[in-house]
Backbone as XML, in Angstrom:
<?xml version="1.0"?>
<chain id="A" units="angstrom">
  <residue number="1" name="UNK">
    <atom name="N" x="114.783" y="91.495" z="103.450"/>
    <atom name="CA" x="114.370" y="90.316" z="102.711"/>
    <atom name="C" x="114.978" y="90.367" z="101.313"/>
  </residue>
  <residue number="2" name="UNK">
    <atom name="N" x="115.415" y="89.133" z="100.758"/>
    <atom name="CA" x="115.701" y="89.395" z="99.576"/>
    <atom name="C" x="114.971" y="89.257" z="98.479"/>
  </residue>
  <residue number="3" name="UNK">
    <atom name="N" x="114.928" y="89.397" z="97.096"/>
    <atom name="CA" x="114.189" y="89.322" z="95.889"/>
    <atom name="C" x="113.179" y="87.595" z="96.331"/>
  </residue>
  <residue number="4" name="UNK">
    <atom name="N" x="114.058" y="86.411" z="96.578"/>
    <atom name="CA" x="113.370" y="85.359" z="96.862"/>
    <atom name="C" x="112.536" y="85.380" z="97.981"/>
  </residue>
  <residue number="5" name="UNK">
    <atom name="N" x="112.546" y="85.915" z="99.237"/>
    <atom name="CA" x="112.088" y="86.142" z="99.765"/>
    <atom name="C" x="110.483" y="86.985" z="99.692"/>
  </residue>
  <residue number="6" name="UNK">
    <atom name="N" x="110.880" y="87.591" z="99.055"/>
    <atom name="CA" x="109.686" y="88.691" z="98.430"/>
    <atom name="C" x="108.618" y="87.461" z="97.408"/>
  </residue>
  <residue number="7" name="UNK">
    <atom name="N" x="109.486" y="87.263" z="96.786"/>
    <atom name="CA" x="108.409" y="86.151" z="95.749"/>
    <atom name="C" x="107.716" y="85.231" z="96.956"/>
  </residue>
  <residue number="8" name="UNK">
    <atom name="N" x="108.370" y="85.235" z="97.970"/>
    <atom name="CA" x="107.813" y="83.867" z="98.864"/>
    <atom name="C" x="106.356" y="84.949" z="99.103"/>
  </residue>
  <residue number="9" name="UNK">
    <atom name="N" x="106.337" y="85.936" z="99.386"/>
    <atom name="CA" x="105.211" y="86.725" z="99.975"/>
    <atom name="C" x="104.453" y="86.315" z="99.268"/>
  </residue>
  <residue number="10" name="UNK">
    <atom name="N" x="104.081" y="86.431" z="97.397"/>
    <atom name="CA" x="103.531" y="86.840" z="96.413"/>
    <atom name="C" x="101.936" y="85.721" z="96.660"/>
  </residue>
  <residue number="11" name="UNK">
    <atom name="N" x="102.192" y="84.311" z="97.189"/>
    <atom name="CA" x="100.798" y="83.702" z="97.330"/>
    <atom name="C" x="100.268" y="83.845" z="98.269"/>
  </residue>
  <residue number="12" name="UNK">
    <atom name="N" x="100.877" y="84.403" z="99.955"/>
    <atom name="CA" x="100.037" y="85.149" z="101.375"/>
    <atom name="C" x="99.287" y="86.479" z="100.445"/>
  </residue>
  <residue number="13" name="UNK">
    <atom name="N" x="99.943" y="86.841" z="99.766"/>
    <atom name="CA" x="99.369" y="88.257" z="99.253"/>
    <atom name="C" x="98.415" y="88.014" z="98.026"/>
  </residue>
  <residue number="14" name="UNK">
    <atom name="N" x="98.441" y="87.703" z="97.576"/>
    <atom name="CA" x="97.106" y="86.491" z="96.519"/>
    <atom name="C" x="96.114" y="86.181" z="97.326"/>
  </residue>
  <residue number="15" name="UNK">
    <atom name="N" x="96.147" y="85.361" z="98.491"/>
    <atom name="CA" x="94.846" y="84.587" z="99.343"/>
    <atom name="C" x="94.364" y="85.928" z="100.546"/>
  </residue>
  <residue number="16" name="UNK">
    <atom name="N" x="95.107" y="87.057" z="100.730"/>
    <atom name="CA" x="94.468" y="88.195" z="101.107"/>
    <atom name="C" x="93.259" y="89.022" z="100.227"/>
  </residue>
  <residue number="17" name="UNK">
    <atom name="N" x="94.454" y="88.584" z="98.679"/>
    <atom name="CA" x="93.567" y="89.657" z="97.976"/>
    <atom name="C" x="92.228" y="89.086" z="97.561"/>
  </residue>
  <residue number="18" name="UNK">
    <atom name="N" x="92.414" y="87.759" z="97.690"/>
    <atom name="CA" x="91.363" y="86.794" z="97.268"/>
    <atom name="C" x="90.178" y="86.935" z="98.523"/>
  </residue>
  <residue number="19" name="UNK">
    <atom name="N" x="90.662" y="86.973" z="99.396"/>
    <atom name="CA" x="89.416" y="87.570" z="100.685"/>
    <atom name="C" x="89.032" y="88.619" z="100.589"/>
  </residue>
  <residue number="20" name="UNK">
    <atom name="N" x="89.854" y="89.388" z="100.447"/>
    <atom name="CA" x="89.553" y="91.014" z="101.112"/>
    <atom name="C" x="89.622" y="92.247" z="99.873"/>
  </residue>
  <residue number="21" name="UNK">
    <atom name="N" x="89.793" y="91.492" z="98.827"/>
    <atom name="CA" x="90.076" y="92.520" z="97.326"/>
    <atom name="C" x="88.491" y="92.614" z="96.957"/>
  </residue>
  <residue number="22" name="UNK">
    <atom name="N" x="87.649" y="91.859" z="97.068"/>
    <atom name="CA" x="86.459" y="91.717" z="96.406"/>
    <atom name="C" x="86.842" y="91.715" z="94.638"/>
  </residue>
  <residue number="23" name="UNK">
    <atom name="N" x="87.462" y="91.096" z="93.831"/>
    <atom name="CA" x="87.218" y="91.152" z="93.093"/>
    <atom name="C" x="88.161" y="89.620" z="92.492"/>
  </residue>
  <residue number="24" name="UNK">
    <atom name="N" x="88.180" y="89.109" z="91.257"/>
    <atom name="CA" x="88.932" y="87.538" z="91.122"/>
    <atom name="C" x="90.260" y="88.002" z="90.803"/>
  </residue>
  <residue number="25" name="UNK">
    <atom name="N" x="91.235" y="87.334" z="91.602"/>
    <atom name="CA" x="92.447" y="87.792" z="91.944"/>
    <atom name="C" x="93.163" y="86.112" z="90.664"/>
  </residue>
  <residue number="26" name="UNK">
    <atom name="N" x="92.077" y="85.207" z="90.597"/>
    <atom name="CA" x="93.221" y="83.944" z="90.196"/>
    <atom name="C" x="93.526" y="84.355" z="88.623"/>
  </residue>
  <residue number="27" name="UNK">
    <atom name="N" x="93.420" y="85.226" z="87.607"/>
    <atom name="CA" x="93.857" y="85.677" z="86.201"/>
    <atom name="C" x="95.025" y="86.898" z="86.182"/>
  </residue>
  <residue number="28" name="UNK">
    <atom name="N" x="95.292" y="87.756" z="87.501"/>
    <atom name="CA" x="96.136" y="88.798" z="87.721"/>
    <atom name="C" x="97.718" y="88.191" z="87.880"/>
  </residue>
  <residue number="29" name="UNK">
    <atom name="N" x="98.185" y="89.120" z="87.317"/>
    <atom name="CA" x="99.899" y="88.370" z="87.357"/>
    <atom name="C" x="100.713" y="89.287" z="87.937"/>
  </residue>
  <residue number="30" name="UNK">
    <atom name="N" x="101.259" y="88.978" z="88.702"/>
    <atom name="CA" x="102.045" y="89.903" z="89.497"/>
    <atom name="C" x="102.278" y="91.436" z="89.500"/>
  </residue>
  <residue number="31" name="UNK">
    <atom name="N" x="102.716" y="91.817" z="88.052"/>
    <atom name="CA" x="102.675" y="92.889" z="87.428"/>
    <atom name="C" x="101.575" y="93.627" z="87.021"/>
  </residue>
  <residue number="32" name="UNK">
    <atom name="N" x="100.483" y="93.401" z="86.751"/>
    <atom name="CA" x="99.070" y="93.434" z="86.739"/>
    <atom name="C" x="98.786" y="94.904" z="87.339"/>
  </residue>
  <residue number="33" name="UNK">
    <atom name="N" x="97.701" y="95.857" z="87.458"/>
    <atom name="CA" x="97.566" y="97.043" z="87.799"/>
    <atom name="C" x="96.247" y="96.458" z="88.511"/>
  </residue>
  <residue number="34" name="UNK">
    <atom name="N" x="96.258" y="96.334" z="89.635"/>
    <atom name="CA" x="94.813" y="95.815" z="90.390"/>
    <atom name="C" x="93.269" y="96.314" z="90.403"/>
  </residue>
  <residue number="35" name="UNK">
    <atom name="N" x="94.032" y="97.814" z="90.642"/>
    <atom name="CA" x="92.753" y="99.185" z="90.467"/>
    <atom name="C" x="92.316" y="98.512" z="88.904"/>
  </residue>
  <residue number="36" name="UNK">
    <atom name="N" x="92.664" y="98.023" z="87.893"/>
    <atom name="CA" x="92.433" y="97.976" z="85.981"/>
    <atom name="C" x="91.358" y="96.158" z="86.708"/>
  </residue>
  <residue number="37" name="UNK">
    <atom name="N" x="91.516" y="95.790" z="87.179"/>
    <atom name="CA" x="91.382" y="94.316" z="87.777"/>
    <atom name="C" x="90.266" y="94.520" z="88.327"/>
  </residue>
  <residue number="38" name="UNK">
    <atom name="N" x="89.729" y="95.111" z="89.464"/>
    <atom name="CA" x="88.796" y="95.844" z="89.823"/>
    <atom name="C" x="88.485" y="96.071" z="91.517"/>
  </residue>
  <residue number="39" name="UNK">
    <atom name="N" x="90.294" y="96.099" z="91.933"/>
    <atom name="CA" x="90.095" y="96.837" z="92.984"/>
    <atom name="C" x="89.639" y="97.817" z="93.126"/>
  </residue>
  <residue number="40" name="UNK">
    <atom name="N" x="88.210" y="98.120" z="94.474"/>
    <atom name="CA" x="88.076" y="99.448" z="94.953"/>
    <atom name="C" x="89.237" y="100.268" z="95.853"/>
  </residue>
  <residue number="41" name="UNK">
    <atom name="N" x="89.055" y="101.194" z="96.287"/>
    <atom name="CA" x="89.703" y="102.604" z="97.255"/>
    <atom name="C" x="89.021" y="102.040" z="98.599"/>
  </residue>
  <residue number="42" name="UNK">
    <atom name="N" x="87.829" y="101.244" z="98.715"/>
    <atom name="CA" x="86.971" y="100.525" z="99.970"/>
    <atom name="C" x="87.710" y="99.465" z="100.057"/>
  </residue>
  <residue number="43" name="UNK">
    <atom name="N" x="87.852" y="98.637" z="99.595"/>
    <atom name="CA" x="88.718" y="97.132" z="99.047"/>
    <atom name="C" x="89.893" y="97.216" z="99.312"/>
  </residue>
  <residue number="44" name="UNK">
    <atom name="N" x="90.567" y="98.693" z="99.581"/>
    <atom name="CA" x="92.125" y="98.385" z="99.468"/>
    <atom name="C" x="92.147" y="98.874" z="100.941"/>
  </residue>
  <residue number="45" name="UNK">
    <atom name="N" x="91.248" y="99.188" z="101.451"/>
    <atom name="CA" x="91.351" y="99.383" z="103.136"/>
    <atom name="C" x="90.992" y="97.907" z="103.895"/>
  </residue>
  <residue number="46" name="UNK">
    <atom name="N" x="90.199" y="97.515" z="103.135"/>
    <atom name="CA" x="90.078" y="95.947" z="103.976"/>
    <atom name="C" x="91.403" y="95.360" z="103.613"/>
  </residue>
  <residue number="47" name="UNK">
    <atom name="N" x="92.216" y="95.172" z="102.190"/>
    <atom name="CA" x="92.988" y="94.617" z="102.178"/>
    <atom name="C" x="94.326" y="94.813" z="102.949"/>
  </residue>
  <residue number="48" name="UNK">
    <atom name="N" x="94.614" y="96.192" z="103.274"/>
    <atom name="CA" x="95.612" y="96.740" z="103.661"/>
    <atom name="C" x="95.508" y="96.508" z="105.152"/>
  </residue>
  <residue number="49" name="UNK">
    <atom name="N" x="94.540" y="96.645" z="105.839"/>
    <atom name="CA" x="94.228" y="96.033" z="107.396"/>
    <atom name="C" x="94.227" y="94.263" z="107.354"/>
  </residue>
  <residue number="50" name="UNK">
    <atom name="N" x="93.788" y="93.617" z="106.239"/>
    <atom name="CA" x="94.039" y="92.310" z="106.466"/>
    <atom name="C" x="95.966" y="91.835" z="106.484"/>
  </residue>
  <residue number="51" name="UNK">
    <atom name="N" x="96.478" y="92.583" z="105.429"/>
    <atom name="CA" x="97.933" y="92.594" z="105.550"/>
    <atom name="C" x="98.771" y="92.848" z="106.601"/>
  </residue>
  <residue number="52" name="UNK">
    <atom name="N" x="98.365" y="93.803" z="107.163"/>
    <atom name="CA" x="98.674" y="94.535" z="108.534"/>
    <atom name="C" x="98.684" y="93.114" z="109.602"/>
  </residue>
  <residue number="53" name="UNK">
    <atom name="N" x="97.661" y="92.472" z="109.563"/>
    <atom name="CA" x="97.598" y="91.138" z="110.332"/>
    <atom name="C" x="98.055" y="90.244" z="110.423"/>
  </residue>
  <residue number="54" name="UNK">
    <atom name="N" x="98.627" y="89.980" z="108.620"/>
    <atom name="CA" x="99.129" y="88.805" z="108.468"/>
    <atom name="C" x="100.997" y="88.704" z="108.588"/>
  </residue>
  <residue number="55" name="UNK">
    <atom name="N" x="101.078" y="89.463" z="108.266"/>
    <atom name="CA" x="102.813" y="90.005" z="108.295"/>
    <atom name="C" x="102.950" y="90.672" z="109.200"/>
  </residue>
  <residue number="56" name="UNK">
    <atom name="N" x="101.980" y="91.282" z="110.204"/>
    <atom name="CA" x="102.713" y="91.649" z="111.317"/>
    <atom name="C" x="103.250" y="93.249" z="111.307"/>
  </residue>
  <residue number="57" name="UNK">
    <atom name="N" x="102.528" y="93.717" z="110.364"/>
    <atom name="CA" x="103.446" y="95.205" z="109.536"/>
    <atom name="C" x="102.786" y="96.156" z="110.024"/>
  </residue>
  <residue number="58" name="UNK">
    <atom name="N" x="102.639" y="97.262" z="110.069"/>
    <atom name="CA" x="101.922" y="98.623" z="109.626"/>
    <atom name="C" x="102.154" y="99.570" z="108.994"/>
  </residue>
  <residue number="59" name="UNK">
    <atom name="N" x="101.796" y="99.569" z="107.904"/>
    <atom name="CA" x="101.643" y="100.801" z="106.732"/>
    <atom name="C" x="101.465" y="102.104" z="107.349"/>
  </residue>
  <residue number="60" name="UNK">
    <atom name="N" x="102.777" y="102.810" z="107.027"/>
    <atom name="CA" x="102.896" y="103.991" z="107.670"/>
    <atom name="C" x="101.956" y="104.774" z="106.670"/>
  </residue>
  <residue number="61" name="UNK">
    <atom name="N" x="102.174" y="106.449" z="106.866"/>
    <atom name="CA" x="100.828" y="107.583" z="105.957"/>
    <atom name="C" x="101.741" y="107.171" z="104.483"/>
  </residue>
  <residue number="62" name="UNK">
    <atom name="N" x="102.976" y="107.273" z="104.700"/>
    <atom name="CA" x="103.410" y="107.885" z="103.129"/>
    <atom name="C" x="103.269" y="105.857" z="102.721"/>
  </residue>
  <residue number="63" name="UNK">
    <atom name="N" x="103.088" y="105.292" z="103.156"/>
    <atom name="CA" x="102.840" y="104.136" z="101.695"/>
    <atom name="C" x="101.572" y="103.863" z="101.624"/>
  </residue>
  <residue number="64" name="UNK">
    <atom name="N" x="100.741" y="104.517" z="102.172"/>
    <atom name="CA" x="98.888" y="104.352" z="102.167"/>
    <atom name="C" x="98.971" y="105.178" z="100.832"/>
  </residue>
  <residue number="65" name="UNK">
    <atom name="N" x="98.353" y="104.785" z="99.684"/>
    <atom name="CA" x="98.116" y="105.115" z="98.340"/>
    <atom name="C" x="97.836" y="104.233" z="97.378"/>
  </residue>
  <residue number="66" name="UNK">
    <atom name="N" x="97.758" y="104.744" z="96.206"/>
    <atom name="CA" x="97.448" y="103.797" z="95.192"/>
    <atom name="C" x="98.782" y="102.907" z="94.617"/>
  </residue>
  <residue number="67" name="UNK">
    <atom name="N" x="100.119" y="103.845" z="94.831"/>
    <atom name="CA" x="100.979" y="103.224" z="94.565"/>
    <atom name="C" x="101.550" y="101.950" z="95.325"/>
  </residue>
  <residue number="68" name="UNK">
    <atom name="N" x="101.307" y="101.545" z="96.164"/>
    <atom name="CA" x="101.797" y="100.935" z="97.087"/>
    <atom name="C" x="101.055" y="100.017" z="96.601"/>
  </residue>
  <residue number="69" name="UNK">
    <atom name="N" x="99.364" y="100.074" z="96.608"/>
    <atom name="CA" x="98.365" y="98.991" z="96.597"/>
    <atom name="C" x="98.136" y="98.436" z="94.508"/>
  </residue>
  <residue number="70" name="UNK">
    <atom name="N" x="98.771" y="98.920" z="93.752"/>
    <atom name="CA" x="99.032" y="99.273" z="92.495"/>
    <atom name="C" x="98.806" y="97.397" z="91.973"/>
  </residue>
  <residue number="71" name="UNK">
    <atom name="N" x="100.231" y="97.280" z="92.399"/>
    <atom name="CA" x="100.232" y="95.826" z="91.945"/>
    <atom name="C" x="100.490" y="94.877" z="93.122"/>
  </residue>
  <residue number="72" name="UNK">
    <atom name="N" x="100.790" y="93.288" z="92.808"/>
    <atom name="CA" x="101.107" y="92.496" z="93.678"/>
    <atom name="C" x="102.555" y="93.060" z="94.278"/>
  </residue>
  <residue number="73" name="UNK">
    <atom name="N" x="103.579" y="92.515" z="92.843"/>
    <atom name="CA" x="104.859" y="92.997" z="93.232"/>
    <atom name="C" x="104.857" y="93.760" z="94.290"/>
  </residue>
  <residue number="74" name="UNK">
    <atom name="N" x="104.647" y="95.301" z="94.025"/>
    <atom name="CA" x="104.734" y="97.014" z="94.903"/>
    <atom name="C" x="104.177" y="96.375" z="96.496"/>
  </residue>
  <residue number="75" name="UNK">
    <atom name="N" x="103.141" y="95.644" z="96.565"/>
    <atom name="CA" x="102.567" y="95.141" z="97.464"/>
    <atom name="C" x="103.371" y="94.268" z="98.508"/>
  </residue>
  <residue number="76" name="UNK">
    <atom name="N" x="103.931" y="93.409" z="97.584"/>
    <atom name="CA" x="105.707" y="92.757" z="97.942"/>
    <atom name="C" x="106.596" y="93.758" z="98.501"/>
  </residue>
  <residue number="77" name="UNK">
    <atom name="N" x="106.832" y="94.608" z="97.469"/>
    <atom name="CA" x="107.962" y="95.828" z="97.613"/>
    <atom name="C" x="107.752" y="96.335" z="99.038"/>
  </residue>
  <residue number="78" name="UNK">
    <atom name="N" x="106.964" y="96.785" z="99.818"/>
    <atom name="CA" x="105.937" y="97.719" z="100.653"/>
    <atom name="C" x="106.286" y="96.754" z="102.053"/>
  </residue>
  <residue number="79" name="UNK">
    <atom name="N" x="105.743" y="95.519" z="101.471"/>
    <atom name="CA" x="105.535" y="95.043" z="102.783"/>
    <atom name="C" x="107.406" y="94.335" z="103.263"/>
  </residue>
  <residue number="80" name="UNK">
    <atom name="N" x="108.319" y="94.059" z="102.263"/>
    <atom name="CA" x="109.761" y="93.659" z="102.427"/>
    <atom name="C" x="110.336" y="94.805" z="102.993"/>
  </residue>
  <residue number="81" name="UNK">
    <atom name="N" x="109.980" y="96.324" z="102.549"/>
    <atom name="CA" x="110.459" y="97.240" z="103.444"/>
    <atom name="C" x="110.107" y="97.264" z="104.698"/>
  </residue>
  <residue number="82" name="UNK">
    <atom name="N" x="108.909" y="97.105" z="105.269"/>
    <atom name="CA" x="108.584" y="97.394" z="106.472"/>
    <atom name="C" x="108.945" y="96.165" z="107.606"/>
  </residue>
  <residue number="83" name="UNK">
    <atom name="N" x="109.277" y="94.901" z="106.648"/>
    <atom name="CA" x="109.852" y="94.036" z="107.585"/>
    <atom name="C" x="111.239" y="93.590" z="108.051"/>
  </residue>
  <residue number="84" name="UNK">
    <atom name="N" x="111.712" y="94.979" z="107.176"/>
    <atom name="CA" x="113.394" y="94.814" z="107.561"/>
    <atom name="C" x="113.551" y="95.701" z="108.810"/>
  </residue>
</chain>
């Protein structure tokens, strides 16, 4: 996928986090640190299984972490790798 492509993700990945983040996703900006926002370590397992659904992906062991789930972007980043 390319850089545009990736931005296309950025509002599927907003209305996930907006379900499944438990916390208000509409003031966070891409770059944003989510965990500072008030994602939980509980929150990022619902979110990461809701993603898994929506894109079709699965998050292998090594991108299950905080880095991966960090920001939107990385979240972008994560999921453009696994769909190439």
């Amino acid at each position: 996928m390319s850089a545009t492509e990736t931005s296309l993700l950025v509002p599927e990945i907003r209305e996930v986090l907006a379900q499944h983040g438990r916390f208000p996703v509409e003031n966070v900006s891409e770059a944003d640190d989510l965990y500072n926002a008030g994602l939980t370590s509980l929150a990022t397992v619902a979110v990461m299984l809701a993603l898994e659904d929506k894109f079709n992906v699965e998050f292998p062991d090594s991108l299950i972490g905080r880095r991966t789930f960090k920001s939107i972007d990385s979240i972008a980043e994560a999921i453009t790798k696994l769909a190439a």
